[in-house]
C-alpha positions, 0 to 999 in steps of 0.5 A: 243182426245176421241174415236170419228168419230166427225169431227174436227173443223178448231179452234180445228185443229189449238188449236191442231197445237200450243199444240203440236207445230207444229205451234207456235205463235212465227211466227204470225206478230203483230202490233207493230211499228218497231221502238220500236224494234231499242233498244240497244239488237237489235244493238247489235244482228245486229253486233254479226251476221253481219246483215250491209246492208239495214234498219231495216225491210229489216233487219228482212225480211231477217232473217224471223223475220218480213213479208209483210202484205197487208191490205184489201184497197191494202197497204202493210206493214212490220211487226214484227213477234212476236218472234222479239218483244219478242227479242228486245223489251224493253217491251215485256210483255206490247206490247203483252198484248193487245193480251191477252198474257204474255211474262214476268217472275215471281220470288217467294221465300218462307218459308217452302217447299210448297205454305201456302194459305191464307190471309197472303202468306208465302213469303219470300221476294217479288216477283219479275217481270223480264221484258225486251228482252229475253236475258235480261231476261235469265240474270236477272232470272238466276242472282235474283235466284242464288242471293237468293239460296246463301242467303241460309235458316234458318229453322225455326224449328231448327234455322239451316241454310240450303244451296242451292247445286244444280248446276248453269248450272242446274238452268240456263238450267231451266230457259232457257227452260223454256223461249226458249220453252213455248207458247206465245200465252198463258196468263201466266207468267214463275213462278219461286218459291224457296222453301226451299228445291226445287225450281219450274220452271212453263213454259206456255203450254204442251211439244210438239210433243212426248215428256213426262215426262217419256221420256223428257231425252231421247227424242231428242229436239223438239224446240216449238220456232225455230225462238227464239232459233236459234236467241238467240244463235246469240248474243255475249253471248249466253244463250244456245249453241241449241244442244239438250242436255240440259236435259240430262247434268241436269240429268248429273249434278244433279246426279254428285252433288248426288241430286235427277234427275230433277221432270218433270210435265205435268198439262193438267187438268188446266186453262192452261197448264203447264210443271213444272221442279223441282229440289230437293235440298237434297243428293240422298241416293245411295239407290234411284239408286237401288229402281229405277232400280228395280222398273223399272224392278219389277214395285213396291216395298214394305217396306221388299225389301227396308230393304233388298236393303238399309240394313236399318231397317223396320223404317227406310225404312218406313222413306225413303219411306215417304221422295221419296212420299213427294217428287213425287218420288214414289205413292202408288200402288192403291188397296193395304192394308195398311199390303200389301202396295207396291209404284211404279214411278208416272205414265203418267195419274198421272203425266199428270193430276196433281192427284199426288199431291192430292194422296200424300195428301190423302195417306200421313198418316200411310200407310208406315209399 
């Protein structure tokens, strides 16, 4: 909040509780028949966990999936919690649209390496819409993008045919994050865009608790959705083992392939509110390691002492640091004459905001010598 003595109102204090999930929509009983939750996911998950004795509502009251609500003429009746409908329906996304919210999953490939707006989309294939209970979904995306990143790409410039080499486990710790931690109450779908050389995975809502962009591979794991994660890792073939740590084996894993660390993004500033993993599908020069520990340490750094890190040329340098800046690595420090040009990481305001994206194309001609 802004500095103020203005008192908080209840809708204020419970918009603050979901955002940084302290509360989550996840528990919130709604309206849906219980019997559309009898699905084969459901039977399944009821073996996997030995859930034998009593009907289906005693089933998920017990688990904390379903809770006893009284209506104002005295009748009580059992209803499901959001979680469940999002777990063993076969339509989530159509039974919660009445609520204004979505639950579904959107897949985008494209040609080129960003977004061509216009009358004409730069679509590589249509998009898809992966629909279903949560386990299903996890499957089906992880399966359409990894059938799409084994297609590989033909550059259009050259005619060269490009591969995708980021590490399955990576892609699919992605997704289920993405899944497993956004904001149900929010009317937007995971986005899911494959680019030529990165792909894009936009989950609904802020990060929660303490967690940024800065810190998400450090921190320990804060689960928006407990009642989700705890339940997923119940079914015969779990998506995610729920130890926390996820993020670090991404960093892991993509550093072991020698690609760039996963790029995480916090946009606040927008209708809603997002967080956005990228993954870059290019070898990481082993110079980055160094530029990145000095810039930690000296908090910027310029064209001479990039030459004297990598043992390249004043050309090649300036390449190099164009190549870091297209890819939200590295901004260029404000204030600074084009003779004195130094760039540094992107930092917290420039993440959170989304105003890296307008600074890379504002600053993107002829400041790198």
């Amino acid at each position: 909040m802004d500095a103020s003595n203005r008192e908080l109102s209840a809708a204020e204090i419970a918009d603050l509780a979901y955002r940084r999930g302290i509360k989550s929509a996840e528990t919130e009983p709604v309206a849906v028949p219980l019997d559309l939750l009898d699905t084969p996911v459901w039977r399944s998950f009821v073996s996997s966990r030995g859930l034998r004795a009593g009907n289906q509502a005693e089933q998920l009251l017990r688990i904390g999936l379903a809770e006893k609500v009284k209506h104002a003429e005295g009748t009580e009746e059992v209803l499901p919690r959001r979680a469940a409908v999002l777990l063993f329906a076969e339509e989530p996304g159509s039974l919660l649209a009445g609520l204004g919210t979505r639950a579904d999953i959107r897949l985008m490939v494209y040609d080129g390496k960003s977004v061509v707006s216009g009358a004409t989309p730069n679509f590589r294939k249509k998009p898809k819409t992966v629909r279903g209970p949560l386990i299903e979904q996890i499957d089906e995306a992880v399966r359409l993008v990894l059938d799409a990143l084994t297609e590989g790409v033909t550059l259009a410039s050259s005619g060269f045919k490009a591969k995708h080499v980021y590490p399955d486990r990576v892609v699919k710790e992605a997704i289920v994050n993405a899944v497993i931690h956004r904001d149900y109450r929010l009317n937007r779908d995971i986005l899911i865009r494959i680019f030529d050389d990165h792909i894009e995975v936009e989950s609904p809502g802020a990060f929660p608790g303490s967690i940024t962009p800065e810190n998400v591979v450090r921190m320990s794991s804060k689960a928006r959705n407990p009642l989700i994660a705890q339940n997923l890792r119940e079914f015969p073939v779990p998506p995610n083992i729920d130890a926390g740590e996820g993020v670090k084996m991404m960093f892991a894993e993509m550093a072991s392939a020698k690609l760039y660390p996963p790029q995480y993004r916090q946009s606040l500033e927008t209708a809603v509110e997002t967080v956005t993993v990228t993954l870059f599908n290019l070898e990481r020069p082993s110079a980055w390691d160094e530029v990145s520990d000095w810039i930690d340490r000296e908090a910027s750094i310029q064209n001479a002492k990039l030459c004297d890190i990598a043992k390249v040329d004043t050309l090649k340098a300036s390449r190099m640091l164009v190549a870091w800046r297209e890819q939200g690595l590295l901004v260029p420090v404000p204030g600074r004459a084009k003779r004195n040009m130094a760039y540094t990481k992107p930092t917290k305001a420039e993440t959170e905001s989304g105003s890296l994206l307008s600074g890379l194309e504002d600053n993107n001609a002829g400041n790198d010598e």
